[in-house]
LONU-656408 format. One record per residue (C-alpha): residue in one letter; residue number from 1; y, x, z. Coordinates in nm, 3 decimals, decimal comma. Example, Ala and Ser with C-alpha at 12.3 -4.5 7.8 and 13.67 -1.06 7.14 Angstrom:
BEGIN
type; seq; Y; X; Z
A; 1; -0,450; 1,230; 0,780
S; 2; -0,106; 1,367; 0,714
//
This chain:
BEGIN
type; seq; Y; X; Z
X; 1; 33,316; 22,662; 10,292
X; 2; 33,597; 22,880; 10,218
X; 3; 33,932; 22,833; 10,175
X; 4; 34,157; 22,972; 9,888
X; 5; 34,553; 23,044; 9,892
X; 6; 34,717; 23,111; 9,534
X; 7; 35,024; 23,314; 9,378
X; 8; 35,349; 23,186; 9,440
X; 9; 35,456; 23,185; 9,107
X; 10; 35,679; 22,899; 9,166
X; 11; 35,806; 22,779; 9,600
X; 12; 35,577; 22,472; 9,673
X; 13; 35,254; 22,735; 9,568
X; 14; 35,378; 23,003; 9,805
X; 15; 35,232; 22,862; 10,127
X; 16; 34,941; 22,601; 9,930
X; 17; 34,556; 22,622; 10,041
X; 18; 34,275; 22,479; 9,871
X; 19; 33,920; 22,438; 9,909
X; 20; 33,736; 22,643; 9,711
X; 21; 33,381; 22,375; 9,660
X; 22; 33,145; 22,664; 9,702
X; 23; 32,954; 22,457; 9,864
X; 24; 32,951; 22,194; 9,642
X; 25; 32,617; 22,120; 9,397
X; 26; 32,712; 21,811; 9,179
X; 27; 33,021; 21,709; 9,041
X; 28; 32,940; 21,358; 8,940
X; 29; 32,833; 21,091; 9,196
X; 30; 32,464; 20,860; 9,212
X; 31; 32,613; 20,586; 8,995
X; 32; 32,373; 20,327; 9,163
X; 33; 32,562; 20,395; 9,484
X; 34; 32,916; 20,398; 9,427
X; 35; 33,125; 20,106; 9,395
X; 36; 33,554; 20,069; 9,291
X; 37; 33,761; 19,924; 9,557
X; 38; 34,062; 20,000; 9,380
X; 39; 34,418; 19,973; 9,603
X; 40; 34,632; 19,751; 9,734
X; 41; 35,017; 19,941; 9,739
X; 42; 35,045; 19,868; 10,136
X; 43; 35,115; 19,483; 9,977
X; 44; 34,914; 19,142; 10,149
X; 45; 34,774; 18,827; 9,960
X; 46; 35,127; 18,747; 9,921
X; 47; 35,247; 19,044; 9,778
X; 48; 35,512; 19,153; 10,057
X; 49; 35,476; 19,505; 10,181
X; 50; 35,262; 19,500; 10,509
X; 51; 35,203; 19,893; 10,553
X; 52; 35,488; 20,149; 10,424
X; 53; 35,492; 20,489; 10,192
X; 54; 35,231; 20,344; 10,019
X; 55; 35,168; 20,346; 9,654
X; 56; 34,941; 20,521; 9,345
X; 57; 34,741; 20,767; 9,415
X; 58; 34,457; 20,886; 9,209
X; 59; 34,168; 20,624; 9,110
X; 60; 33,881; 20,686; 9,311
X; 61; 33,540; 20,554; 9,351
X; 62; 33,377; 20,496; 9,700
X; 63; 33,051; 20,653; 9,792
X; 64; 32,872; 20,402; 9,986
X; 65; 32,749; 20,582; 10,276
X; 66; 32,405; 20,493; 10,497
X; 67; 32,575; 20,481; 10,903
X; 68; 32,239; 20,278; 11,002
X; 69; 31,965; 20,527; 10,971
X; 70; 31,733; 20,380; 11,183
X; 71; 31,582; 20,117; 10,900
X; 72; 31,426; 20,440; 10,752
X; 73; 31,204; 20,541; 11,096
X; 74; 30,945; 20,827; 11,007
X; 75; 31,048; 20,827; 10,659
X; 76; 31,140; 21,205; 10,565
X; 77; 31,372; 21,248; 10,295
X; 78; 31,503; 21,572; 10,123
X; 79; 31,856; 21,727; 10,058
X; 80; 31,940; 21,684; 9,668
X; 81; 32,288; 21,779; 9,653
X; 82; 32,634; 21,815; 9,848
X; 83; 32,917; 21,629; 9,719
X; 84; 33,239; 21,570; 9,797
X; 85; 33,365; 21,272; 9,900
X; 86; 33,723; 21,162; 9,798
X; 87; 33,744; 20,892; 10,045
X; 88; 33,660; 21,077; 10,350
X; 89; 33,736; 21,413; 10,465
X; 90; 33,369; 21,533; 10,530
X; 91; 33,140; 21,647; 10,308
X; 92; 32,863; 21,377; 10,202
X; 93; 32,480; 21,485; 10,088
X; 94; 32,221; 21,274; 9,882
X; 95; 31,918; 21,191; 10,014
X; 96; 31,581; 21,166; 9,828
X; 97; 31,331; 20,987; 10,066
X; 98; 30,980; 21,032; 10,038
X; 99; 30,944; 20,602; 9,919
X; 100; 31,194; 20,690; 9,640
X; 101; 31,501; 20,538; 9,733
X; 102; 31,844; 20,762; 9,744
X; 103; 32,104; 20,739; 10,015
X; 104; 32,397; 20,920; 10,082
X; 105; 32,507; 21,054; 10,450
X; 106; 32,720; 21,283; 10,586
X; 107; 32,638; 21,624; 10,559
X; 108; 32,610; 21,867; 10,848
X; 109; 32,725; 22,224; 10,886
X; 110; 32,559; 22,462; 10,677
X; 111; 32,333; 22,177; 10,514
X; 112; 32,155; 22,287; 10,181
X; 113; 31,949; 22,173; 9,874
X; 114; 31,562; 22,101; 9,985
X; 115; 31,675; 22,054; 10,372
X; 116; 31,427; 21,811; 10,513
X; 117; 31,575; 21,545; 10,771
X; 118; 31,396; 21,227; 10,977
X; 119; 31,494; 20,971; 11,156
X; 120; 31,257; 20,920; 11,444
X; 121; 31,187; 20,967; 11,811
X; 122; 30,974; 21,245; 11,799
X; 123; 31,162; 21,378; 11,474
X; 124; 31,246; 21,786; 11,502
X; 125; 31,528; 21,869; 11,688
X; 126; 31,718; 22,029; 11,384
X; 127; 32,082; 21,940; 11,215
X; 128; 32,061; 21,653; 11,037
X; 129; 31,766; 21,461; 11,199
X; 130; 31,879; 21,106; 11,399
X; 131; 31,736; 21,059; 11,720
X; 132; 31,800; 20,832; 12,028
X; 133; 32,034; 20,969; 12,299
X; 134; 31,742; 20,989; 12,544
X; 135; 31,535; 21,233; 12,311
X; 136; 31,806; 21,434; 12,221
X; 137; 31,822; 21,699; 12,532
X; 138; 32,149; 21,821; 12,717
X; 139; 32,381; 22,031; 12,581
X; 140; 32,321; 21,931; 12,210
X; 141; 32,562; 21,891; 11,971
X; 142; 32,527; 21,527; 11,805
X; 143; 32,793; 21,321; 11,524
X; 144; 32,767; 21,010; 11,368
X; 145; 32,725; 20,836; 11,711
X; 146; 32,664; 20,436; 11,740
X; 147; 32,877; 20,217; 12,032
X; 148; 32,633; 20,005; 12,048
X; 149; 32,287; 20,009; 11,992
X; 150; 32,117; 19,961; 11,662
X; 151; 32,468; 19,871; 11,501
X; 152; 32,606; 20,158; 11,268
X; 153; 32,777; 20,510; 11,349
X; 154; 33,086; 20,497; 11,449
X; 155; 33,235; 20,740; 11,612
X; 156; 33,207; 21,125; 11,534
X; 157; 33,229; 21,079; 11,177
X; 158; 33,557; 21,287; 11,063
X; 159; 33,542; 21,694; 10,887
X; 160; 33,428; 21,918; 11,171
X; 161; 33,362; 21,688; 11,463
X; 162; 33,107; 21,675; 11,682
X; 163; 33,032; 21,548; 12,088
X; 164; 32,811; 21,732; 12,346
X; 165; 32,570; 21,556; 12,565
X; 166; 32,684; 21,648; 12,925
X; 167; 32,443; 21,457; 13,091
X; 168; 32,209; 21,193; 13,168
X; 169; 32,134; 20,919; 13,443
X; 170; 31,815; 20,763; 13,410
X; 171; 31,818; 20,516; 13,646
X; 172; 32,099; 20,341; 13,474
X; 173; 32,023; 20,370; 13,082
X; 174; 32,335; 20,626; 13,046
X; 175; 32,425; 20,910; 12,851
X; 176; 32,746; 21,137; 12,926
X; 177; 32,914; 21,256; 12,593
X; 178; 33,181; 21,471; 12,599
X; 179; 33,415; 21,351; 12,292
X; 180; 33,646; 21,617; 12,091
X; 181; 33,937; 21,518; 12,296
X; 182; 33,799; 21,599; 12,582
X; 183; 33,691; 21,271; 12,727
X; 184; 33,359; 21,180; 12,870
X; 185; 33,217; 20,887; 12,801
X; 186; 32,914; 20,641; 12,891
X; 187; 32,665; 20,580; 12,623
X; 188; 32,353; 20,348; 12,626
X; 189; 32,019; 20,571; 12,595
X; 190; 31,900; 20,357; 12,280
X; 191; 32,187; 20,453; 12,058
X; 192; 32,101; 20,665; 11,743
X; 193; 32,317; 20,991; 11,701
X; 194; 32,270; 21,278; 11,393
X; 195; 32,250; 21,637; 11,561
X; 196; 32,471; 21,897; 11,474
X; 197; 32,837; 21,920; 11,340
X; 198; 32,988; 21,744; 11,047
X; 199; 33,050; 22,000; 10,765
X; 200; 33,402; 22,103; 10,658
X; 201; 33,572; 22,203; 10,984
X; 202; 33,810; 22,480; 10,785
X; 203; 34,004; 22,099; 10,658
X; 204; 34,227; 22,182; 10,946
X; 205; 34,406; 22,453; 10,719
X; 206; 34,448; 22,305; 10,437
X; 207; 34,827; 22,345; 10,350
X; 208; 34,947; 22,100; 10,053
X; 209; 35,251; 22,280; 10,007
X; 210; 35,433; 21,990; 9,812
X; 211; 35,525; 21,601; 9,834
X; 212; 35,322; 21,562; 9,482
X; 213; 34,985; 21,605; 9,625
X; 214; 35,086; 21,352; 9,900
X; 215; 35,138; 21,082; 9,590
X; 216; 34,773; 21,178; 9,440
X; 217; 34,629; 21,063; 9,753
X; 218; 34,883; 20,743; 9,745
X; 219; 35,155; 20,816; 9,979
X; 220; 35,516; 20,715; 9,870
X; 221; 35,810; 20,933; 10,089
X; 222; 35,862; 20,780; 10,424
X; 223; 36,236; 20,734; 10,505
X; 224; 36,385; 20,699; 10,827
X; 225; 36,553; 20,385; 10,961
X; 226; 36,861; 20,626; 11,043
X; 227; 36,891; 20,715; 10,657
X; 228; 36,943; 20,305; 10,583
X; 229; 37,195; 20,047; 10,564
X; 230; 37,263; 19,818; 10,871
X; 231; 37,102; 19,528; 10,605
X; 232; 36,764; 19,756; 10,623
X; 233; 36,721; 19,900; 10,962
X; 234; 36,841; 19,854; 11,307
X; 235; 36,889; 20,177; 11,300
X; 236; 37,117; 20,204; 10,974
X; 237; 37,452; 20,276; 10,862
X; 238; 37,730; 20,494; 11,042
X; 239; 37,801; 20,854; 10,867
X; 240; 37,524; 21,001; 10,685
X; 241; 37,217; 21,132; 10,961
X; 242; 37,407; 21,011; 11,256
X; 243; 37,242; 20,894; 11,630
X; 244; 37,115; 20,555; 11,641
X; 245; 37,381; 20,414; 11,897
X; 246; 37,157; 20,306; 12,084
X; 247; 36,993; 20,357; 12,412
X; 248; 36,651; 20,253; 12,291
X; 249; 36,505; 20,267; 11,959
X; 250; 36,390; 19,954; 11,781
X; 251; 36,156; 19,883; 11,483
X; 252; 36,223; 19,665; 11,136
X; 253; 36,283; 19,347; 11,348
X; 254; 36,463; 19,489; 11,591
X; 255; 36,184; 19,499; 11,881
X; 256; 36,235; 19,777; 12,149
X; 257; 36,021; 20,085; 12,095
X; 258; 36,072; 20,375; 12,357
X; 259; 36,012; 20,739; 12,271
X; 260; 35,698; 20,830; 12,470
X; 261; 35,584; 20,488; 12,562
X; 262; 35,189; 20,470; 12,514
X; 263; 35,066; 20,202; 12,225
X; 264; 34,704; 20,224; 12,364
X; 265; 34,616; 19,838; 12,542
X; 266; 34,624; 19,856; 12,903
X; 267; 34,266; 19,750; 13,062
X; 268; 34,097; 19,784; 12,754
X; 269; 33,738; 19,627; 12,773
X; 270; 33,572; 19,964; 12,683
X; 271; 33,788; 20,167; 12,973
X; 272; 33,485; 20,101; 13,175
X; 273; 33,237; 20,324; 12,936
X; 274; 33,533; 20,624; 13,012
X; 275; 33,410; 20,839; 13,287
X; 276; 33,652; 21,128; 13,281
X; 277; 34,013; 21,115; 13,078
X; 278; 34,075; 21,344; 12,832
X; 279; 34,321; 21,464; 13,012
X; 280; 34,101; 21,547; 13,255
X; 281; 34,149; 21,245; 13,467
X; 282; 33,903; 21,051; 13,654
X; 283; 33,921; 20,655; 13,592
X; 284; 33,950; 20,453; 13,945
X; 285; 33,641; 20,284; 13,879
X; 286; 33,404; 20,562; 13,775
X; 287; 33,558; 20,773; 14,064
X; 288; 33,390; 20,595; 14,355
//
């Protein structure tokens, strides 16, 4: 995976990056496993606008991708290409398995043509094979990682990502995984994880350099509420980009949002699973 920069023979090309798809062995996707979705403009069933800057974009066709693994147990299946994926930011392989049916999944770093994977408790311990949290020593790198067991992956999934097992507790059926952010969290022993790293970590410098490439992946410009009229916005009118007037700010309908003030619910069900914050605090509970 490299990344490529080009000539600035005009401004919005001066500071644009691209991939460059080196990696990349078929252009044209299993046809038996894609399906169209199509889009929906940010508009509901009724067709008022629900989600903003929203609209176009390039037609696409969504790779349908296998998160539950663990129906194919001790069935190897080979590497036939690495394809790109333009509904997700990672990189996606197709799988030939040894009964004859194809799957896609995500590929891992540095995955190639005729790599062998399993999915199985006593399966190698290589990138790419899906194992059960308890088989899968300390200190491994894992992605694609289930919340419950024997559901799908969930978590883990994005260009680059991966957890680290920190630990393990026996007694109580628990795994410690250390997520991206920082946070470590408890995991039940019977959930399925992939080892390694999802492929494509250089997405991180990908420049696109101009508001065009934001509409080819369906993104209208997103204007402020201060830019409005008083009819739009709470925020609206005045003279040209002036201050709100207004102590705190408030959305469409007028509802109070502070700067700074957290969106995440407060006593969550699943802040019992967090054992450490990520930033770096310890939960009351798990701190006994």
């Amino acid at each position: 995976m490299w990344i490529k920069t080009y000539k600035p023979y005009t401004p919005s090309r001066r500071f644009m990056t691209w991939y460059t798809f080196d990696e990349i062995t078929k252009t044209t996707p299993e046809k038996s496993l894609t399906k169209f979705i199509g889009s929906t403009g940010g508009r509901n069933h009724h067709g008022r606008i629900t989600t903003r800057s929203r609209w176009g974009g390039h037609k696409r066709l969504y790779r349908i991708i296998d998160f539950r693994r663990y129906d194919k147990i001790d069935v190897p299946g080979k590497v036939a290409s690495i394809e790109y994926d333009p509904y997700r930011t990672a990189r996606i392989a197709l799988i030939n398995y040894r009964d004859g049916e194809k799957r896609y999944v995500l590929a891992w770093k540095w995955a190639t043509v005729w790599n062998m994977i399993q999915t199985w408790e006593k399966a190698p311990l290589e990138n790419g094979c899906t194992k059960k949290l308890k088989d899968i020593p300390e200190w491994f790198t894992i992605y694609g990682l289930e919340v419950t067991p024997n559901t799908k992956a969930k978590l883990l999934r994005s260009a680059g990502i991966f957890g680290t097992i920190t630990g393990k507790d026996e007694n109580a059926w628990l795994v410690f995984v250390k997520m991206p952010s920082g946070e470590v969290r408890k995991f039940h022993n019977n959930c399925w994880a992939t080892i390694g790293q999802v492929w494509n970590e250089e997405r991180k410098n990908i420049v696109l350099g101009k508001a065009g490439r934001n509409r080819w992946k369906g993104r209208r410009p997103h204007v402020l509420g201060i830019n409005m009229n008083p009819v739009d916005h709470p925020h609206g009118g005045w003279e040209a980009h002036s201050p709100i007037g207004m102590k705190t700010p408030k959305n469409f309908v007028g509802k109070p949002v502070p700067y700074g003030k957290t969106t995440r619910k407060k006593n969550k069900w699943s802040d019992k699973f967090i054992v450490q914050g990520r930033k770096r605090k310890l939960y009351p509970q798990n701190s006994k």
